[in-house]
Phi, psi and omega in degrees: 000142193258125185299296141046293178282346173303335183256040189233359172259157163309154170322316197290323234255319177283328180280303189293308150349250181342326171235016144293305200285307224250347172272319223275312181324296184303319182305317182257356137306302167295350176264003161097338189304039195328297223287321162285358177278350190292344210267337157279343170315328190280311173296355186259279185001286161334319184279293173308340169287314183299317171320296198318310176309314179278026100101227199294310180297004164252336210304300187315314165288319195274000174268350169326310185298325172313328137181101213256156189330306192299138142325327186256008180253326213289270169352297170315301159316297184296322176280340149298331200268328190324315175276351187242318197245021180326007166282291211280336137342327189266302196316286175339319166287322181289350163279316181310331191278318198279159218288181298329145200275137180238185186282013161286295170327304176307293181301329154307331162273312143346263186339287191293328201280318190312312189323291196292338188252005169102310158335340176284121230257156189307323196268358182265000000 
């Protein structure tokens, strides 16, 4: 699927994407695999913008995501959630972040700490 076609899906149809797409990511970021985890980062990327876009009919499944089994569905969730739920957002990271630390982990603490300093770029 092309992101392109996501805003041809249902809510249902977009959440589940969206966290097919963001474990397989964390799964292969954390197996060291960059060059297939970049080709899904974009595509997770994708998703999370299009959720952010449908507003109030998604926010609630995606804090559902928050903690959901996968790491990278975690991670992912939380940072769409960041601009509507920043508590539980903070938390999510702040769990991702504690030892043992994996590159999920890693992206999770980047992230909040961009977070907390301001620093952080909009599309993240």
């Amino acid at each position: 699927m092309k992101a392109r076609d996501l805003k041809t899906l249902g809510p249902e149809e977009l959440i589940a994407r969206f966290r097919e797409v963001s474990a397989r990511h964390g799964r292969l970021l954390n197996a060291r695999n960059t060059r297939a985890a970049n080709k899904e980062y974009v595509l997770a990327a994708a998703a999370r913008t299009e959720l952010r876009a449908r507003g109030k009919e998604v926010e609630k499944r995606l804090l559902g995501l928050l903690t959901d089994a996968e790491p990278g569905t975690r991670y992912w969730a939380a940072t769409a959630a960041l601009t509507f739920a920043p508590d539980e957002a903070e938390r999510a990271l702040a769990l991702l972040a504690e030892p043992p630390l994996s590159l999920i982990g890693l992206s999770a603490a980047m992230t909040l700490d961009a977070w907390k300093n301001g620093t952080l770029p909009p599309e993240e």
